[in-house]
DOLUMMAR-236556 format. One record per residue (C-alpha): residue number from 0; x, y, z; residue in three letters. Coordinates in steps of 0.05 Angstrom, whole numbers. Layout:
# DOLUMMAR-236556
  pos      xx      yy      zz  code
  NUM       X       Y       Z   ALA
...
END
This chain:
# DOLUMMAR-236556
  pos      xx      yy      zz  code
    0    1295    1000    2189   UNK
    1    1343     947    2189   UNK
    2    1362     964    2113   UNK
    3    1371    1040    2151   UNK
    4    1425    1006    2205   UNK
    5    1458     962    2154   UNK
    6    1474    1028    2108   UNK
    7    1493    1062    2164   UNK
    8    1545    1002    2193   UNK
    9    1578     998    2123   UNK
   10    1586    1079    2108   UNK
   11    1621    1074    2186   UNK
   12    1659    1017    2169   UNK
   13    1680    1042    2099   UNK
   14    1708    1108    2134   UNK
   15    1738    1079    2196   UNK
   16    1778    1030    2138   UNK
   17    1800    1095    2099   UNK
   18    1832    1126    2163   UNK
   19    1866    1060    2178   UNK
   20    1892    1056    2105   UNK
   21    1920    1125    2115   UNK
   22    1953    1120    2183   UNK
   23    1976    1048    2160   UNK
   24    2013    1080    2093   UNK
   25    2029    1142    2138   UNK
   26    2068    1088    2194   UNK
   27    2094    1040    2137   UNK
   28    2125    1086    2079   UNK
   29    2135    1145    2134   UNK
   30    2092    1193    2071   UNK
   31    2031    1193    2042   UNK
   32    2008    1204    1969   UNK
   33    1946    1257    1974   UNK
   34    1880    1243    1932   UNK
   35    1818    1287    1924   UNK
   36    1787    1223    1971   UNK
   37    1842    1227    2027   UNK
   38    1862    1302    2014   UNK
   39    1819    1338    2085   UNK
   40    1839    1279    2117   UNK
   41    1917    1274    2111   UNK
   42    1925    1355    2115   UNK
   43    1887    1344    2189   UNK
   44    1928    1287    2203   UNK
   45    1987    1325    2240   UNK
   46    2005    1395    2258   UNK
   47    2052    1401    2192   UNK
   48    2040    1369    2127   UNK
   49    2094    1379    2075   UNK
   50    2071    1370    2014   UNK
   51    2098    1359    1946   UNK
   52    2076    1372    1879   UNK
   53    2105    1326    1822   UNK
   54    2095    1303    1757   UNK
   55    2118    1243    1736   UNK
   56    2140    1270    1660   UNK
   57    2182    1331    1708   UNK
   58    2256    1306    1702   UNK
   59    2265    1348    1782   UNK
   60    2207    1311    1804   UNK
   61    2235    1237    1790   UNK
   62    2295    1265    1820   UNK
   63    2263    1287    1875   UNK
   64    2210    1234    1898   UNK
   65    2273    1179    1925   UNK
   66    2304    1247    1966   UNK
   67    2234    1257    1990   UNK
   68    2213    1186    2006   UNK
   69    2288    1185    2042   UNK
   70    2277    1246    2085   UNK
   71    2207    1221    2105   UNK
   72    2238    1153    2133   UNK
   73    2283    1191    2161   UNK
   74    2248    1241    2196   UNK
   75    2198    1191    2225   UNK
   76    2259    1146    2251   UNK
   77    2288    1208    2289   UNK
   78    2235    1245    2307   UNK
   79    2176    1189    2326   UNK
   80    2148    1242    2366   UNK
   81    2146    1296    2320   UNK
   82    2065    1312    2292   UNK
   83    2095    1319    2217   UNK
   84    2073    1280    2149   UNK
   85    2118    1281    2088   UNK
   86    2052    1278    2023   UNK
   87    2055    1274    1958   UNK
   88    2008    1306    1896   UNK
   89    2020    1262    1832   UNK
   90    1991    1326    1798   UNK
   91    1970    1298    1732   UNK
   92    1936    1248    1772   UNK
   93    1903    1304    1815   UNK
   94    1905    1366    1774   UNK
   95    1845    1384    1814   UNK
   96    1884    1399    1874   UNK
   97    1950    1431    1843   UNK
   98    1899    1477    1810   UNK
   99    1870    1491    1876   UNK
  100    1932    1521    1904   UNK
  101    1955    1556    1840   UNK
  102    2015    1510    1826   UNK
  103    2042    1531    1758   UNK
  104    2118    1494    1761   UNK
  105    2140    1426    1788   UNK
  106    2158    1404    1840   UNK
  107    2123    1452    1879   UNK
  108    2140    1442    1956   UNK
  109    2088    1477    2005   UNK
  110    2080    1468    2084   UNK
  111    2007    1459    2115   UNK
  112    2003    1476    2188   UNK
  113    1943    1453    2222   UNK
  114    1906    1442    2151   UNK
  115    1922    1510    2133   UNK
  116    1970    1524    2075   UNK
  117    2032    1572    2089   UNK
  118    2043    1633    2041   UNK
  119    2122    1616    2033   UNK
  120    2126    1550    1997   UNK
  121    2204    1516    2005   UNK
  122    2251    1536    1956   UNK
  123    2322    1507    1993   UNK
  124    2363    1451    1987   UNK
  125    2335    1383    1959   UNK
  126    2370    1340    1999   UNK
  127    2340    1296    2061   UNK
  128    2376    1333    2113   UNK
  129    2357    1403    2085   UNK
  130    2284    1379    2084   UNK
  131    2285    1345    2153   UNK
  132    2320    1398    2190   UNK
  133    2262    1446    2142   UNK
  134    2209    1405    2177   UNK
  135    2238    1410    2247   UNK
  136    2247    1495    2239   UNK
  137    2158    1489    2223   UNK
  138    2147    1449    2277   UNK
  139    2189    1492    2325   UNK
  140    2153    1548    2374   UNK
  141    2131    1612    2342   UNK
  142    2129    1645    2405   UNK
  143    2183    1677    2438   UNK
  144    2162    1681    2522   UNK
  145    2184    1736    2567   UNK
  146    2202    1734    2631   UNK
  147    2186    1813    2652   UNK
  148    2168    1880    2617   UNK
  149    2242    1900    2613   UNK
  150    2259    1843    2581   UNK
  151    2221    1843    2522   UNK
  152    2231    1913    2518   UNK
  153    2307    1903    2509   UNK
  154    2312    1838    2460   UNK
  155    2252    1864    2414   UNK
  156    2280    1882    2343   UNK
  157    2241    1947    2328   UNK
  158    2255    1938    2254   UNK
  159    2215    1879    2256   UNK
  160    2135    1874    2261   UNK
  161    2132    1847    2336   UNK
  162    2069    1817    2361   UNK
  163    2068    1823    2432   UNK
  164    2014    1781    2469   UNK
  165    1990    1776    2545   UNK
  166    1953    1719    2565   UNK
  167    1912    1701    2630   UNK
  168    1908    1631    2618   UNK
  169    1965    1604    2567   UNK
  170    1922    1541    2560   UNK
  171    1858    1559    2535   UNK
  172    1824    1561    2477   UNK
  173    1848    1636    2459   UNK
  174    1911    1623    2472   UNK
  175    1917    1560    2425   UNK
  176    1884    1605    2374   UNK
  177    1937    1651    2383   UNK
  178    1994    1607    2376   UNK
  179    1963    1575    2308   UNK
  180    1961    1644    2279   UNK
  181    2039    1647    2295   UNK
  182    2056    1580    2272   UNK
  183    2032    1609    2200   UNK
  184    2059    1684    2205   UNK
  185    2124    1663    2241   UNK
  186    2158    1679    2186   UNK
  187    2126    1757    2183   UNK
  188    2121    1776    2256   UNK
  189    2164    1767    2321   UNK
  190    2109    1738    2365   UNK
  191    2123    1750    2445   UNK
  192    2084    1710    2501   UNK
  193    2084    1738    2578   UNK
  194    2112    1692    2627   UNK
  195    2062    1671    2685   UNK
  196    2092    1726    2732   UNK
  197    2090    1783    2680   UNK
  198    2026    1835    2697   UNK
  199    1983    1848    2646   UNK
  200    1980    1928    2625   UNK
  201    1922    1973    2615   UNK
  202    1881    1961    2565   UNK
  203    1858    1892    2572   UNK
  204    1792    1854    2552   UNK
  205    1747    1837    2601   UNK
  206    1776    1769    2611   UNK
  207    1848    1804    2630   UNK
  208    1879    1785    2562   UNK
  209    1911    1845    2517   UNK
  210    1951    1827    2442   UNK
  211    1980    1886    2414   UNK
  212    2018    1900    2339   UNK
  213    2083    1941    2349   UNK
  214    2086    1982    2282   UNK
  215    2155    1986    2265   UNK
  216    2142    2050    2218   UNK
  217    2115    2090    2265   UNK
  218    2132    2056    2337   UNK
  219    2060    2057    2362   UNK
  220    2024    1996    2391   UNK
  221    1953    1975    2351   UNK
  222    1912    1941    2403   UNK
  223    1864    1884    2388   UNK
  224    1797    1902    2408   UNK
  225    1757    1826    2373   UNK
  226    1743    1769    2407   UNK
  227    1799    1724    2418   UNK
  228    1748    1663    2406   UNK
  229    1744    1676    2341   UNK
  230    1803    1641    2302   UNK
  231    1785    1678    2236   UNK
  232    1783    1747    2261   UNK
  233    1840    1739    2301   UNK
  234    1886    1705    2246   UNK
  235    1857    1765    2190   UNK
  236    1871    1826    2231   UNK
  237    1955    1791    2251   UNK
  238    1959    1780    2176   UNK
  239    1938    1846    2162   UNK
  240    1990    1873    2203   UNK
  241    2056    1826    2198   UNK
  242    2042    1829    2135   UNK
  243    2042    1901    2099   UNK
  244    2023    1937    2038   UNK
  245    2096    1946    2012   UNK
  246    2141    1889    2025   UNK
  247    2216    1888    2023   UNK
  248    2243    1852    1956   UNK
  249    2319    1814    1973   UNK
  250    2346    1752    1933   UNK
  251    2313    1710    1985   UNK
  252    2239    1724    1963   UNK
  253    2245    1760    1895   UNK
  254    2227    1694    1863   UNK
  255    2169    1678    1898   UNK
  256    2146    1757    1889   UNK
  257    2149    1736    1817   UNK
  258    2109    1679    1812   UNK
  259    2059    1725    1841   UNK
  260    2056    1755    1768   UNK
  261    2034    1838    1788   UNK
  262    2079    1878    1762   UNK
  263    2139    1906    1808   UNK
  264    2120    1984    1835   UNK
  265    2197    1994    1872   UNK
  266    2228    2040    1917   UNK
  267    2300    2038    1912   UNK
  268    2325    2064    1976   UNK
  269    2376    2080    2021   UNK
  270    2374    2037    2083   UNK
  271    2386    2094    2128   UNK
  272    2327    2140    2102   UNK
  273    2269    2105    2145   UNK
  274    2242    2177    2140   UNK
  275    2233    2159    2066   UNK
  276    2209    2093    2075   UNK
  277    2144    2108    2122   UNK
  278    2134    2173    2069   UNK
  279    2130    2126    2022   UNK
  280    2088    2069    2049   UNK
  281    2040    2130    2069   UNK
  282    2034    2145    1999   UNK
  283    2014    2079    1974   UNK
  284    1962    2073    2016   UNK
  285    1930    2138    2015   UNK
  286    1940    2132    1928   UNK
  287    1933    2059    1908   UNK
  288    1920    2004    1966   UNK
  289    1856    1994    1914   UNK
  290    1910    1971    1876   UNK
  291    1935    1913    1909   UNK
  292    1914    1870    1868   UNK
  293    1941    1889    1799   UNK
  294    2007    1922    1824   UNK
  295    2067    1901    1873   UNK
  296    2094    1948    1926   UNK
  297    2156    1940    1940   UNK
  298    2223    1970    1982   UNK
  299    2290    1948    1953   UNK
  300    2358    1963    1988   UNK
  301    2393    2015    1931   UNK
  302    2456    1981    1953   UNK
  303    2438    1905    1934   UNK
  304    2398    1921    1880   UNK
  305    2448    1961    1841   UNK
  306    2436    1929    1772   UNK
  307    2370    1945    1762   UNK
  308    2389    2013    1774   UNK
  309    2446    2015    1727   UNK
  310    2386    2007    1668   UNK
  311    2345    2056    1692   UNK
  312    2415    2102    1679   UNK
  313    2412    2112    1764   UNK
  314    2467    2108    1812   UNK
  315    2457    2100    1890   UNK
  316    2473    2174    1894   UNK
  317    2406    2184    1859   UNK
  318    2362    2149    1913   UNK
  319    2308    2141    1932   UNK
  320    2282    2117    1859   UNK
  321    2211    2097    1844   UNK
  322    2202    2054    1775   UNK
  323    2156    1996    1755   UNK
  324    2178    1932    1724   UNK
  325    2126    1903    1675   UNK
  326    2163    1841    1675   UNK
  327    2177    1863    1601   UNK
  328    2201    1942    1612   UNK
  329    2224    1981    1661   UNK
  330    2192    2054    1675   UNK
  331    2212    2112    1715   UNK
  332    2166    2155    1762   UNK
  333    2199    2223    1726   UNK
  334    2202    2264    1788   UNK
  335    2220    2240    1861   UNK
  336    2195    2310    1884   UNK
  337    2130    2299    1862   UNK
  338    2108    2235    1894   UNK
  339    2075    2257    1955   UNK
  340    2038    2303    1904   UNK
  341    1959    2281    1919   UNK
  342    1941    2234    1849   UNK
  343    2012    2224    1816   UNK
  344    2037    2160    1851   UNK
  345    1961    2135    1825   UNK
  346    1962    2168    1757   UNK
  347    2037    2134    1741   UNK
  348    2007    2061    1762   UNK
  349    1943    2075    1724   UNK
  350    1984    2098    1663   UNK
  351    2023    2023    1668   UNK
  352    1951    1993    1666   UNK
  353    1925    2034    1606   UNK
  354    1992    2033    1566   UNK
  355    2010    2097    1565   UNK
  356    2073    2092    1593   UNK
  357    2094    2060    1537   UNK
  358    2067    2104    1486   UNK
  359    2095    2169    1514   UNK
  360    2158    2133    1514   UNK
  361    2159    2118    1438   UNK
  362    2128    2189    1434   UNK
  363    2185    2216    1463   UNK
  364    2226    2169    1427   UNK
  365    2200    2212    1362   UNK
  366    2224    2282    1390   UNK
  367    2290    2247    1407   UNK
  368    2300    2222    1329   UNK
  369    2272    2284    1298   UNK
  370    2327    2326    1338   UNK
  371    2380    2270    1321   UNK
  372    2360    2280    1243   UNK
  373    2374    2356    1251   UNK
  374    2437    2349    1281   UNK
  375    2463    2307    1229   UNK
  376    2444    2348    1187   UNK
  377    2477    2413    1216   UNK
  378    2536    2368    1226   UNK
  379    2548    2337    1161   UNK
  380    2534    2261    1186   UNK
  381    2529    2213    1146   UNK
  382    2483    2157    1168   UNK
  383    2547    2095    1161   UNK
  384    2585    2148    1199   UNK
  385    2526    2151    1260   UNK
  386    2548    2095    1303   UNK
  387    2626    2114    1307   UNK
  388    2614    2188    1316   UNK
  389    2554    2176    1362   UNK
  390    2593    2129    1417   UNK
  391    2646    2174    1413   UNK
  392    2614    2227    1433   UNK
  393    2570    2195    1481   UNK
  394    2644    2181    1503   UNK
  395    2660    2259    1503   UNK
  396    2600    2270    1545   UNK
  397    2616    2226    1597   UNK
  398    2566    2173    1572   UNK
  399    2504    2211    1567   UNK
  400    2495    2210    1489   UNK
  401    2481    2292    1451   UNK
  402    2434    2293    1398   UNK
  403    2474    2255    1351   UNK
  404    2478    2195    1389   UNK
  405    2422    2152    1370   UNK
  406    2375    2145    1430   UNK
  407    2344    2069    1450   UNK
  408    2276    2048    1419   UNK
  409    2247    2011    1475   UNK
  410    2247    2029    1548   UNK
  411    2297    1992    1590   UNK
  412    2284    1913    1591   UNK
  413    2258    1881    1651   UNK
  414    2302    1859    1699   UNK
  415    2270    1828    1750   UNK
  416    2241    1782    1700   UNK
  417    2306    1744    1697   UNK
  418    2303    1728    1769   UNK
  419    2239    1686    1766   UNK
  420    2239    1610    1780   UNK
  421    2300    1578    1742   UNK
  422    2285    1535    1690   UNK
  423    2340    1489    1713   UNK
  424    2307    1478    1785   UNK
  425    2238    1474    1762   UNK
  426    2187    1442    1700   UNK
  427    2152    1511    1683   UNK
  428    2089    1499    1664   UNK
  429    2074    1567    1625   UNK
  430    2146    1597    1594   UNK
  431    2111    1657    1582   UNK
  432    2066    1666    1655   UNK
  433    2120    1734    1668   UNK
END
């Protein structure tokens, strides 16, 4: 028995010592290194954890590590009060745990609020003010509170997803869950919080609270009808809503949309056309939201995105344009009039998968030649006189090349490829990964 006690004392001892290793390198060096030992423990340890992912043979990491240590002191001399821990993954060290969350470039900068890891990892500034003031945006509230009905009704942005919540008791256990959830999808939904003197509208659960989704495709209001207790339930069905089938592609998040490796399935639109946009998210998930998983939905402003276009031989006065980036061609969905057409959106996606996109390109690609060797022929070309004759002509025809212009041999190159994580920001650790 007393062999029992005395294995029990020193297993107590030994853990009570770990935690007052941690909290002692926490207070002294203001940021912790994270080990598979300490790793639960220091992602618990405050409401955000900013961790970063280094290698020591990564020139940006050793450049990085001083900036990082800096902005920990830092933010721990300014903000004492603040519940925020600046870690660090030596990832060599620890590839156990870089492999756990899929890091494939150093450094690697992701945010962990209340143990849970954020889907947007940093990407800004490396410098200590850009990651204090970085720190200070996680740790600010998620939730916007209103102060009446017409209120929130009048500063709501309708283009955004808008979580709107009423809640008997702000400081119960629901209503912590609640505010969690936001602190993680912040960055996907507008989340709104009754003041104490707004009444509660019809439709409540039995204990008088009521969340609803505001769907900013369709303007109707999707009611929660799960327990509220239940943290997992609650955080699955907001994530399923703030964030949707088809995202919207900008130079903010195209490189992280990247690194996500499915190839690109975009609708180049025009802004204006939301009529278009909800036509087409209804498409997607009628045809392929089986899909998700091997293909990338996406809206991109026409406007913006103007380059891409260009190589698919489009103009903005052609949208809306559908085409999928492979990430080494681009393809065209051949006709806009046919997309709502039951099985076509599915059969050009399937196509990408099975490689026939390619082939009836280069089958194509046959006819084209075939019809250019005719036409030299009826025209007396020479082959050393194709390339003069044939850009002159494609001149003549106002740059859309007649038989006797040679056609391409490839489908147009990728060109959201080139917008993946620079190699001049970042130690890639697979060149080819895209």
């Amino acid at each position: 028995m007393r062999v029992v006690l005395l294995l029990i004392t020193v297993l107590t001892w030994a853990v009570l010592s770990q935690d007052v290793q941690t909290q002692q390198i926490i207070q002294e060096d203001q940021h912790v290194f994270i080990t598979a030992q300490n790793h639960d423990q220091v992602l618990q340890s405050a409401t955000v954890v900013f961790v970063a992912f280094c290698a020591e043979w990564c020139p940006f990491s050793r450049r990085l590590k001083p900036v990082w240590e800096e902005a920990a002191r830092v933010f721990k001399r300014e903000h004492p009060d603040k519940s925020a821990v600046f870690a660090i993954v030596d990832s060599v060290a620890n590839s156990d745990i870089s492999d756990k969350y899929f890091v494939n470039k150093y450094p690697t900068m992701k945010v962990f609020v209340n143990g849970e890891m954020v889907t947007k990892e940093y990407r800004g500034t490396r410098s200590t003010e850009a990651l204090t003031h970085f720190v200070l945006q996680q740790l600010s509230t998620a939730m916007n509170e209103f102060p009446s009905q017409e209120y929130v009704e009048t500063h709501m942005d309708r283009v955004k997803r808008n979580v709107i919540a009423y809640l008997v008791d702000r400081n119960s256990a629901q209503a912590d869950n609640l505010k969690k959830v936001a602190m993680i999808l912040k960055d996907e939904c507008s989340f709104w919080l009754s003041g104490p003197s707004v009444s509660t509208p019809s439709g409540a659960d039995p204990q008088g609270n009521l969340i609803t989704f505001l769907d900013p495709d369709s303007g109707e209001q999707q009611k929660y009808t799960l327990s509220l207790d239940n943290y997992d339930l609650l955080k699955q069905w907001l994530t399923d809503k703030c964030i949707p089938l088809v995202r919207e592609v900008t130079f903010e998040n195209v490189e992280e949309l990247t690194e996500e490796g499915l190839p690109f399935l975009i609708y180049f639109r025009d802004t204006s056309n939301r009529d278009g946009d909800r036509v087409f998210s209804e498409t997607v998930i009628r045809e392929i939201s089986d899909q998700k998983g091997s293909v990338n939905p996406l809206f991109a402003d026409g406007k913006k995105f103007a380059h891409p276009l260009k190589h698919l031989g489009k103009t903005q006065q052609d949208l809306p344009v559908l085409a999928i980036d492979s990430f080494q061609h681009m393809f065209l969905f051949p006709d806009m009039n046919e997309l709502t057409v039951p099985g076509k959106l599915r059969q050009f996606v399937m196509d990408l998968h099975s490689g026939k996109l390619h082939k009836e390109f280069h089958e194509s690609l046959d006819q084209k030649m075939m019809d250019l060797a005719k036409f030299k022929q009826e025209n007396g070309i020479e082959d050393n006189d194709e390339e003069q004759n044939g850009e002159r002509q494609k001149r003549e025809a106002g740059g859309q090349g007649p038989p006797g212009f040679k056609p391409k041999t490839d489908p147009p190159p990728s060109v959201f490829k080139e917008l993946k994580p620079s190699g001049k920001r970042y130690s890639l650790l697979s060149k080819t990964e895209l």
